[in-house]
PDB file with SEQRES, HELIX, SHEET and CRYST1 records, atoms N, CA, C and O in Angstrom:
SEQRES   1 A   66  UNK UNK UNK UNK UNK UNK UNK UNK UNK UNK UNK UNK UNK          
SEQRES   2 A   66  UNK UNK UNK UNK UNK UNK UNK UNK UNK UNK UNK UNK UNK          
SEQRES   3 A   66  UNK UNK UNK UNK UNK UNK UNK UNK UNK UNK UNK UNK UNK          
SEQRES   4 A   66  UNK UNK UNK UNK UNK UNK UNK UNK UNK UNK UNK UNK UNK          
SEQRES   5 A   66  UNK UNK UNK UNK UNK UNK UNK UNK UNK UNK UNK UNK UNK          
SEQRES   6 A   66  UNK                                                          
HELIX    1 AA1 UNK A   10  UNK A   28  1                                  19    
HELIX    2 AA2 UNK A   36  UNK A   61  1                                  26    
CRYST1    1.000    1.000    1.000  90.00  90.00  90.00 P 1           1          
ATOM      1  N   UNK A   1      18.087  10.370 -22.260  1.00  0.00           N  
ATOM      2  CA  UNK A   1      17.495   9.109 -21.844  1.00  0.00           C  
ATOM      3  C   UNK A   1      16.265   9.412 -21.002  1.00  0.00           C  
ATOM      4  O   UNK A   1      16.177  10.106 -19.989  1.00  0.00           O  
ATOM      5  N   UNK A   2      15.477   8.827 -21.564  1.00  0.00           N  
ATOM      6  CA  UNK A   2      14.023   8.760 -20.583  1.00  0.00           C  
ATOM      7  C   UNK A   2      13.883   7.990 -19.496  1.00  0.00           C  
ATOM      8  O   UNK A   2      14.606   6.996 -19.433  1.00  0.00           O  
ATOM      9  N   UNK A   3      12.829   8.289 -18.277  1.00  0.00           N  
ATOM     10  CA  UNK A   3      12.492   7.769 -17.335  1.00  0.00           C  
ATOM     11  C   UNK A   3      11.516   6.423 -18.113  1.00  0.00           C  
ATOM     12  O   UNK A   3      10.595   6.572 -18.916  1.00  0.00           O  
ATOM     13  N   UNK A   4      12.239   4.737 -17.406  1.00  0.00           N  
ATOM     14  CA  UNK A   4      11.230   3.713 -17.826  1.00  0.00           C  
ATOM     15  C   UNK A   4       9.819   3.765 -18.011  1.00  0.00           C  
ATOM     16  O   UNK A   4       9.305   4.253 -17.004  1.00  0.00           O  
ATOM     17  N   UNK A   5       8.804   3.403 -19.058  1.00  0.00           N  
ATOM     18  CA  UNK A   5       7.370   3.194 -19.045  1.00  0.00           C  
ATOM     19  C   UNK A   5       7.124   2.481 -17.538  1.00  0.00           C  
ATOM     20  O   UNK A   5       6.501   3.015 -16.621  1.00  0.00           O  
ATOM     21  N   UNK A   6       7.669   1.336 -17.499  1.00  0.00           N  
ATOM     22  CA  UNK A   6       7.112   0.794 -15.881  1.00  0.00           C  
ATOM     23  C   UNK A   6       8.152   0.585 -15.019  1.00  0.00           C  
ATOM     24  O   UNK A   6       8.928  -0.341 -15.253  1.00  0.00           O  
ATOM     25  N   UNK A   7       8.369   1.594 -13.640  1.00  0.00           N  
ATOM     26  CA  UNK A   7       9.565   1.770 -12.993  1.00  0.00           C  
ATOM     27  C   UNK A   7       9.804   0.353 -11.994  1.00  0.00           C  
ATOM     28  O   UNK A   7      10.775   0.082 -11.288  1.00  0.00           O  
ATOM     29  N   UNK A   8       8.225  -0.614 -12.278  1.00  0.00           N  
ATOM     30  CA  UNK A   8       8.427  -1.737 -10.625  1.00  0.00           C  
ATOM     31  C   UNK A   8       9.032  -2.497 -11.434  1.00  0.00           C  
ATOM     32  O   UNK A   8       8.764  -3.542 -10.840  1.00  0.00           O  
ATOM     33  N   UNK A   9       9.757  -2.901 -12.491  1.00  0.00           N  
ATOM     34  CA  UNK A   9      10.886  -3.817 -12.596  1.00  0.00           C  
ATOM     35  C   UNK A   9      12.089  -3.695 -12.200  1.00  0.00           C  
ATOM     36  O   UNK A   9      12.929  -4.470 -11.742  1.00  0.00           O  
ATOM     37  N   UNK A  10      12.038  -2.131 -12.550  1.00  0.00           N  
ATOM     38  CA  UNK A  10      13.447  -1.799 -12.623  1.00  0.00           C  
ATOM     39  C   UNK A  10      14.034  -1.770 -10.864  1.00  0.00           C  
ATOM     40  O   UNK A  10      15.092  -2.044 -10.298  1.00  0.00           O  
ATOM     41  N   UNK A  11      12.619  -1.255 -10.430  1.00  0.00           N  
ATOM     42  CA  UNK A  11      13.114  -1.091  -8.359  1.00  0.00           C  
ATOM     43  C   UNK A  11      12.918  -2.467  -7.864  1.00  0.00           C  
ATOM     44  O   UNK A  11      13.408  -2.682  -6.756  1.00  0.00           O  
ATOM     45  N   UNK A  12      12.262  -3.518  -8.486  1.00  0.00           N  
ATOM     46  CA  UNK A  12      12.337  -4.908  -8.353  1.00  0.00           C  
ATOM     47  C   UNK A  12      13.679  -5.240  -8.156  1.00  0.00           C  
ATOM     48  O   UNK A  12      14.209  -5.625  -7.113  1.00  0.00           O  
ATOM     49  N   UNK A  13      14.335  -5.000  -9.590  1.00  0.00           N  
ATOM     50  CA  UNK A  13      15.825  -5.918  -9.720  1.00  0.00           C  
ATOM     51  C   UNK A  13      16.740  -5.232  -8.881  1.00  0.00           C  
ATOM     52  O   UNK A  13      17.708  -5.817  -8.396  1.00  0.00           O  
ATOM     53  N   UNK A  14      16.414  -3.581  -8.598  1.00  0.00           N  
ATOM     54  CA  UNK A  14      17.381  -3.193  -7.851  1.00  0.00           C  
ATOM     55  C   UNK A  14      17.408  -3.609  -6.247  1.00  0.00           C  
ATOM     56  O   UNK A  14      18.295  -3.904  -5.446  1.00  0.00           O  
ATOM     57  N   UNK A  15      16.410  -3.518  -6.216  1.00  0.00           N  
ATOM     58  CA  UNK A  15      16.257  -4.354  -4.368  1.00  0.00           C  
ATOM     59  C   UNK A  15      16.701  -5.062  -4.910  1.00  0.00           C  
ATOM     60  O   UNK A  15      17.864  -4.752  -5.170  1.00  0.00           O  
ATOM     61  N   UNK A  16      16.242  -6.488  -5.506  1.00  0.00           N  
ATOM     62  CA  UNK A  16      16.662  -7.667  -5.586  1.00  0.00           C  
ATOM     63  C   UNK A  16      18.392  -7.901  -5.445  1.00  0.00           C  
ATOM     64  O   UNK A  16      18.890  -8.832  -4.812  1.00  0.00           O  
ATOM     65  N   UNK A  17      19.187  -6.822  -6.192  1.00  0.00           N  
ATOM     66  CA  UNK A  17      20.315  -6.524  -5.958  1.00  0.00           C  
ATOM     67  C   UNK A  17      21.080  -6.300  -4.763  1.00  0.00           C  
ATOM     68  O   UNK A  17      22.211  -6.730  -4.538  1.00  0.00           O  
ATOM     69  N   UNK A  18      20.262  -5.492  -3.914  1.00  0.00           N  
ATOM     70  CA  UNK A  18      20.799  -5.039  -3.072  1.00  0.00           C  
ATOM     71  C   UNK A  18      20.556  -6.215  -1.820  1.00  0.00           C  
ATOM     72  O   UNK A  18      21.515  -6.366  -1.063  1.00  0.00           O  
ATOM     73  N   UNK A  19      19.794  -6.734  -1.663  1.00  0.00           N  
ATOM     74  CA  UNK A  19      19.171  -7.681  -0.756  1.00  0.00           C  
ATOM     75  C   UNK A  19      20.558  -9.162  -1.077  1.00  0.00           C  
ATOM     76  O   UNK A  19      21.154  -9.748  -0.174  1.00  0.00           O  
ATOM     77  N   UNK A  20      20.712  -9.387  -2.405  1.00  0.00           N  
ATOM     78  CA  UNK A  20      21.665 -10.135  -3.035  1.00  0.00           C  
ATOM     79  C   UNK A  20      22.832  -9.595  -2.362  1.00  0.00           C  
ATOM     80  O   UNK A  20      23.192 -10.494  -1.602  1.00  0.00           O  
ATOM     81  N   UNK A  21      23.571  -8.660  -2.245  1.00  0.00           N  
ATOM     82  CA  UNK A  21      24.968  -7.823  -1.886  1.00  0.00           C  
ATOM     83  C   UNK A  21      24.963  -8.053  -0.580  1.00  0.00           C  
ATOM     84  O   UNK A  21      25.961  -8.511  -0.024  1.00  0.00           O  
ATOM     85  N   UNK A  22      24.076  -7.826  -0.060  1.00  0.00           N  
ATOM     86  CA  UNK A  22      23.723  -7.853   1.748  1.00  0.00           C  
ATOM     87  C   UNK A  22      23.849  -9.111   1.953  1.00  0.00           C  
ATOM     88  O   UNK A  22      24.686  -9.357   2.821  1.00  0.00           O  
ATOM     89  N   UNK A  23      23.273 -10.148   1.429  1.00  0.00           N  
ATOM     90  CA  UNK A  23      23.090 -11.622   1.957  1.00  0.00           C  
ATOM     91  C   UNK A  23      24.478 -12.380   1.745  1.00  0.00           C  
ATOM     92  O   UNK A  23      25.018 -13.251   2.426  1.00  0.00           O  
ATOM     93  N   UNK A  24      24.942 -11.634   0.351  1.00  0.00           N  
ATOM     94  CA  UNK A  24      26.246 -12.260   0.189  1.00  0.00           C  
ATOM     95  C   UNK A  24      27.367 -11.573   1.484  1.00  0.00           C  
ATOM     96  O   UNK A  24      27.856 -12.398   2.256  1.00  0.00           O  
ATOM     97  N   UNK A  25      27.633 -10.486   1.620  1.00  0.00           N  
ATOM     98  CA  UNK A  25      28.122  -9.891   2.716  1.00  0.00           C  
ATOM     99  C   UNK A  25      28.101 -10.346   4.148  1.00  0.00           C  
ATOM    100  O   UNK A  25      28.989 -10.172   4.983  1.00  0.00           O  
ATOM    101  N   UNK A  26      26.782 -11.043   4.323  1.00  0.00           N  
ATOM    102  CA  UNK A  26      26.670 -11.593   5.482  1.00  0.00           C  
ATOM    103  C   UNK A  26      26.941 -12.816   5.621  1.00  0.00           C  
ATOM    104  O   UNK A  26      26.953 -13.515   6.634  1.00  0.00           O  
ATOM    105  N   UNK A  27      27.157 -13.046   4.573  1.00  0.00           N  
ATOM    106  CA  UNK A  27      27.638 -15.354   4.384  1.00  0.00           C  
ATOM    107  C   UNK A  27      29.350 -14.991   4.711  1.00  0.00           C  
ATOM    108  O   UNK A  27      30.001 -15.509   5.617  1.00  0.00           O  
ATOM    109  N   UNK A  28      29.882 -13.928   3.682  1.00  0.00           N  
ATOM    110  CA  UNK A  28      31.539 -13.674   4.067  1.00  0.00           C  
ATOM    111  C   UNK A  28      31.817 -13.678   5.244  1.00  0.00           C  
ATOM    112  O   UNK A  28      32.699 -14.395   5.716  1.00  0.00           O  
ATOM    113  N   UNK A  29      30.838 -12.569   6.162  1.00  0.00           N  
ATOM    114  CA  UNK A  29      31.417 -12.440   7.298  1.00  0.00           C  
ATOM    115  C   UNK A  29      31.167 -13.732   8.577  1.00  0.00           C  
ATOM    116  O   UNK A  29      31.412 -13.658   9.781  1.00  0.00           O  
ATOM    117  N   UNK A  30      30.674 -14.726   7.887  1.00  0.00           N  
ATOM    118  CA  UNK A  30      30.088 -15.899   8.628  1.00  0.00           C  
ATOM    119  C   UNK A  30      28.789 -15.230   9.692  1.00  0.00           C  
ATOM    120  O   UNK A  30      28.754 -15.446  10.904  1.00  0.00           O  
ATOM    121  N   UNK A  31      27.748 -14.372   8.918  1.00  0.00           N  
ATOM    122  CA  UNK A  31      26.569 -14.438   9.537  1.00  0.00           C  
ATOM    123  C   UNK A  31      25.771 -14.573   9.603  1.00  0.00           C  
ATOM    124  O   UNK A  31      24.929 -14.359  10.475  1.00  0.00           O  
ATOM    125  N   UNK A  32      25.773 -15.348   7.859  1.00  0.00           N  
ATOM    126  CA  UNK A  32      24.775 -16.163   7.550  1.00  0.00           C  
ATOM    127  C   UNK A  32      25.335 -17.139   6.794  1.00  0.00           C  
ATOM    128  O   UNK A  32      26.438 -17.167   6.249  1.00  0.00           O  
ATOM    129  N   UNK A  33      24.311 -18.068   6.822  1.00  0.00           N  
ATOM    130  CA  UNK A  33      24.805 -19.355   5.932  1.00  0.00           C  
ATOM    131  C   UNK A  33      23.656 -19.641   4.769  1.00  0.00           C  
ATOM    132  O   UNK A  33      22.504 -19.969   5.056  1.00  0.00           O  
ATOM    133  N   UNK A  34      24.205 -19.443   3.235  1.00  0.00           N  
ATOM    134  CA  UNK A  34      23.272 -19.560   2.560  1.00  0.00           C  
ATOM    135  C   UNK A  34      23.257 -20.918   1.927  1.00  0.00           C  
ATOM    136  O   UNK A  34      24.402 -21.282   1.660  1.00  0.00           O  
ATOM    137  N   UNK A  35      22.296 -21.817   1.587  1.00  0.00           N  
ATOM    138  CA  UNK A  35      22.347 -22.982   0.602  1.00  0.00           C  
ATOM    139  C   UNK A  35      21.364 -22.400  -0.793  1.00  0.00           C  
ATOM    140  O   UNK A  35      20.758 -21.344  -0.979  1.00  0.00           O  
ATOM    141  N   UNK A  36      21.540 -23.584  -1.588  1.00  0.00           N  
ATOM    142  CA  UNK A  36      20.979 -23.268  -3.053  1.00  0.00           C  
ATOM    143  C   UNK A  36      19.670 -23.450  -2.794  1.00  0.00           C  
ATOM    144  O   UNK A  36      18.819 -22.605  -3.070  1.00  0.00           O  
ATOM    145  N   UNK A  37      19.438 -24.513  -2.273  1.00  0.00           N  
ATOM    146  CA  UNK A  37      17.857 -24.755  -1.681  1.00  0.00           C  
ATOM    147  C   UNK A  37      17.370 -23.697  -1.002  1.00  0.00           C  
ATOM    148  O   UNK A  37      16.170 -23.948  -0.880  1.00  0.00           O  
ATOM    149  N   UNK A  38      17.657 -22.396  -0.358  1.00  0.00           N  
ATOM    150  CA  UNK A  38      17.331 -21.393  -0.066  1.00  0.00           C  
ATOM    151  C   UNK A  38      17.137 -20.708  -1.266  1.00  0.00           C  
ATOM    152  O   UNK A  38      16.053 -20.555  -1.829  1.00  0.00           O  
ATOM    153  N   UNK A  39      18.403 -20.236  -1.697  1.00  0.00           N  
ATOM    154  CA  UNK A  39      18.514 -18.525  -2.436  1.00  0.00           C  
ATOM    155  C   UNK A  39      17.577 -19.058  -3.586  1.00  0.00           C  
ATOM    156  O   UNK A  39      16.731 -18.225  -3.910  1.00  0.00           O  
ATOM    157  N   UNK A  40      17.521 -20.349  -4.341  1.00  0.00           N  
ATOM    158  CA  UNK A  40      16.656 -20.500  -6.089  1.00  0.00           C  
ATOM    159  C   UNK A  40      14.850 -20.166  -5.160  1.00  0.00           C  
ATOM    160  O   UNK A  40      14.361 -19.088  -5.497  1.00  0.00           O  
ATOM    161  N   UNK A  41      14.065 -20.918  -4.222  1.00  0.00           N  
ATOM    162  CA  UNK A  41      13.098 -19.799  -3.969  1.00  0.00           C  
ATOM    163  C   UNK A  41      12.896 -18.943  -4.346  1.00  0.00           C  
ATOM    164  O   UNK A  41      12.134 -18.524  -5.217  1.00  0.00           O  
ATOM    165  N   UNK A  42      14.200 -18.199  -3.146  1.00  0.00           N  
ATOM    166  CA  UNK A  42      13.945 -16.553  -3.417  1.00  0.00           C  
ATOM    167  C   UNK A  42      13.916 -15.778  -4.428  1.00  0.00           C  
ATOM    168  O   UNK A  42      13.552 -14.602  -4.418  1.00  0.00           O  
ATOM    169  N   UNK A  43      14.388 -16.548  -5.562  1.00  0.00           N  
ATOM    170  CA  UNK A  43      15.263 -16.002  -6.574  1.00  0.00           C  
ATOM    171  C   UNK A  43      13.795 -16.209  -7.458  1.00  0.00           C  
ATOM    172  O   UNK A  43      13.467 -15.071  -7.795  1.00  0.00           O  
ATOM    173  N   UNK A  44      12.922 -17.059  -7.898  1.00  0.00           N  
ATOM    174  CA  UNK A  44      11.667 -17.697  -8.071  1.00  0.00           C  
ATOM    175  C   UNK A  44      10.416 -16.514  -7.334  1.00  0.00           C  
ATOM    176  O   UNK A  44       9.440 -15.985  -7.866  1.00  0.00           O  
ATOM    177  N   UNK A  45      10.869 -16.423  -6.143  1.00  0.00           N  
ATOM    178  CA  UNK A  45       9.651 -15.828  -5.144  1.00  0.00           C  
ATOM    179  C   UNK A  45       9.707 -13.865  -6.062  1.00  0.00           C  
ATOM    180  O   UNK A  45       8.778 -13.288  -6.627  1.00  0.00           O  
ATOM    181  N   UNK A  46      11.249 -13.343  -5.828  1.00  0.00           N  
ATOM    182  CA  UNK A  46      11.108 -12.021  -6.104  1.00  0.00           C  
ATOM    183  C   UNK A  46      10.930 -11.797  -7.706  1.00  0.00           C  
ATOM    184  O   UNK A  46      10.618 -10.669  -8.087  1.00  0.00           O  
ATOM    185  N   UNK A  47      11.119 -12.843  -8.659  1.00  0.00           N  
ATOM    186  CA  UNK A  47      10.593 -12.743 -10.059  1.00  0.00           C  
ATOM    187  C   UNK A  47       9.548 -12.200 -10.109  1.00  0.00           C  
ATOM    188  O   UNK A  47       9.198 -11.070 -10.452  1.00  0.00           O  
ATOM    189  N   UNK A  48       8.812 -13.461  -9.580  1.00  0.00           N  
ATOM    190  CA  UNK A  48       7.104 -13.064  -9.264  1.00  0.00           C  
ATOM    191  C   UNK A  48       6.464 -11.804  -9.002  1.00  0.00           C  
ATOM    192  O   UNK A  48       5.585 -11.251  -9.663  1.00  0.00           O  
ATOM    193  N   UNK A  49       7.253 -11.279  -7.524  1.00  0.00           N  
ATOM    194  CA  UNK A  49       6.872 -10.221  -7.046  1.00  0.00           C  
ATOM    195  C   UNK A  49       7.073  -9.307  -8.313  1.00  0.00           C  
ATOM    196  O   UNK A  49       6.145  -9.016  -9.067  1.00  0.00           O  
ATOM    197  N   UNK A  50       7.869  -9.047  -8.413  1.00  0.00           N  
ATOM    198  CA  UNK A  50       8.247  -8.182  -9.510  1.00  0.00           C  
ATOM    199  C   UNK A  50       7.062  -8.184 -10.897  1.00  0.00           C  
ATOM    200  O   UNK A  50       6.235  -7.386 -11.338  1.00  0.00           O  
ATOM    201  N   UNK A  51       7.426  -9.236 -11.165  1.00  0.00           N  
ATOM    202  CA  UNK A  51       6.161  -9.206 -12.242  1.00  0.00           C  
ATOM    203  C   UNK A  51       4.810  -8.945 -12.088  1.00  0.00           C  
ATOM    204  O   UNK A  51       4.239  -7.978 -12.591  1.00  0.00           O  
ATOM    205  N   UNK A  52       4.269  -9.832 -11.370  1.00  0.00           N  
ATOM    206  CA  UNK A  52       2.761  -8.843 -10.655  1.00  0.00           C  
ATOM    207  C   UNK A  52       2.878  -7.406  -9.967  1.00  0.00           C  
ATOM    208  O   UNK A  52       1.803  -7.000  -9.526  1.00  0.00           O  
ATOM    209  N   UNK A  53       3.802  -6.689  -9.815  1.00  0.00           N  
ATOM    210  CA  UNK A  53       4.249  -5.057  -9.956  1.00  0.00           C  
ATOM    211  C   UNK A  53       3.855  -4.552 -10.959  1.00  0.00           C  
ATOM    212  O   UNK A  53       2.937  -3.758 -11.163  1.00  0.00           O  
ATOM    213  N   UNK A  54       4.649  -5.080 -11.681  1.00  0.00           N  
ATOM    214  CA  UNK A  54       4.713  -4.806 -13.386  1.00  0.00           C  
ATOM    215  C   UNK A  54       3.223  -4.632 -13.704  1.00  0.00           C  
ATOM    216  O   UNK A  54       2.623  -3.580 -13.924  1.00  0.00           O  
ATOM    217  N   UNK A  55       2.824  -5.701 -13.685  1.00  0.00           N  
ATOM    218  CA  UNK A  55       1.429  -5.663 -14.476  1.00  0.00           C  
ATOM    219  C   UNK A  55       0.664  -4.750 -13.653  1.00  0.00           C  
ATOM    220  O   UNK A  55       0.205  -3.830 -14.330  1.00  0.00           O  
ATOM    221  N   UNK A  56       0.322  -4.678 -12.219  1.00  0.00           N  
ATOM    222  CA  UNK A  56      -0.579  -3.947 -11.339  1.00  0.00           C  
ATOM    223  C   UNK A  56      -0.070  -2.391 -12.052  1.00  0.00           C  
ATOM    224  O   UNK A  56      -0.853  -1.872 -12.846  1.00  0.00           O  
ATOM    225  N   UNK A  57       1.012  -1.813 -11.795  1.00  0.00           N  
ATOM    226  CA  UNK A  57       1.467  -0.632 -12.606  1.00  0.00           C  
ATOM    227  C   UNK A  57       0.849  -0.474 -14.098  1.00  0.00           C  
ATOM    228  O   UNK A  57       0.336   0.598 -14.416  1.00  0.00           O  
ATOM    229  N   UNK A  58       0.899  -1.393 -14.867  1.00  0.00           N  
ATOM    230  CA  UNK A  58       0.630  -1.855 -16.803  1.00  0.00           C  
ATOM    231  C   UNK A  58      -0.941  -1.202 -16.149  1.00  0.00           C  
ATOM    232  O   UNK A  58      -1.319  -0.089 -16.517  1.00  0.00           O  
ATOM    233  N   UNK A  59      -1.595  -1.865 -15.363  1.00  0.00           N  
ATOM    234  CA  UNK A  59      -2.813  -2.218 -15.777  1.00  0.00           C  
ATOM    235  C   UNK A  59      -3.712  -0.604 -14.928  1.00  0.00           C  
ATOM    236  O   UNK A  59      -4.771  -0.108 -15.313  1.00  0.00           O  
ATOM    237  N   UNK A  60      -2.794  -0.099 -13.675  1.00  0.00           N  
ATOM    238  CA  UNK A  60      -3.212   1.468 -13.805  1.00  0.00           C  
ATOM    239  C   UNK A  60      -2.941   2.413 -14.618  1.00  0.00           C  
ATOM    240  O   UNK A  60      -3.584   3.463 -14.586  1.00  0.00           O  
ATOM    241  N   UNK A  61      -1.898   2.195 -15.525  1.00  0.00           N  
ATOM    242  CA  UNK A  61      -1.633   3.358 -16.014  1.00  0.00           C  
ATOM    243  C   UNK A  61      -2.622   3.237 -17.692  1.00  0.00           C  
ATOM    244  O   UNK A  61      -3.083   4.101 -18.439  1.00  0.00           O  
ATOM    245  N   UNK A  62      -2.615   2.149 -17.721  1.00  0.00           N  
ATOM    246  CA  UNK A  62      -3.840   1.779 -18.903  1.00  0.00           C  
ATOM    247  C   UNK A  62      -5.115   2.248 -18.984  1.00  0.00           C  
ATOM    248  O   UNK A  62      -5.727   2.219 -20.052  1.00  0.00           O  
ATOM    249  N   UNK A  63      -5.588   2.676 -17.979  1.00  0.00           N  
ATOM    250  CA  UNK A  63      -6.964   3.498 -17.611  1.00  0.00           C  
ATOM    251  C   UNK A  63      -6.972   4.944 -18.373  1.00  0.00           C  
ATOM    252  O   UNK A  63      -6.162   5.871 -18.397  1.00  0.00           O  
ATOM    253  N   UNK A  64      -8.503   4.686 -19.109  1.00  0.00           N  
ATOM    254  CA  UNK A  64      -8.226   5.970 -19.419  1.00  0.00           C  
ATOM    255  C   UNK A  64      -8.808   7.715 -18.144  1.00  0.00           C  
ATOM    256  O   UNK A  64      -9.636   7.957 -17.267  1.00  0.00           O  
ATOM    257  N   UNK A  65      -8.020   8.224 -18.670  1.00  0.00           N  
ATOM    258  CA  UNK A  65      -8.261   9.900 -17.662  1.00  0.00           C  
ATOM    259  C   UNK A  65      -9.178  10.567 -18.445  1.00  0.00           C  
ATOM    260  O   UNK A  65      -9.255  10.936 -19.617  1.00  0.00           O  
ATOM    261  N   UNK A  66     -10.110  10.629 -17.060  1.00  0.00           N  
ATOM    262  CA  UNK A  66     -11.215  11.162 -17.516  1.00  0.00           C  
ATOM    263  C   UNK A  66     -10.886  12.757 -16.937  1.00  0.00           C  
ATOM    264  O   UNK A  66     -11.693  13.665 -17.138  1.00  0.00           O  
TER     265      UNK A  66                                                      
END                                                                             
């Protein structure tokens, strides 16, 4: 198995994961309180991020080497 063509999705979703595990962890332990009107944002906000990664990565590695 090969290393991905563009790795900022893949470290996108994995933060995104991990940030997800943490937030949920902290609602269990009552130390945070999450609503839907919060997390769909975020959930909206780190797509984004992720995708303009993506492309900023697409669009250096597209250059040609001189």
């Amino acid at each position: 198995m090969s290393a991905p063509e563009h790795p900022a999705p893949v470290l996108g979703a994995a933060v995104g994961f991990l940030l997800a595990g943490i937030a949920l962890l902290l609602q269990e332990l009552d130390l945070l309180v999450l609503r839907w009107s919060m997390v769909l944002p975020a959930i909206v906000i780190m797509i984004g991020v992720v995708t303009l990664l993506a492309g900023a990565v697409g669009a250096h590695r597209s250059r040609p080497v001189r």
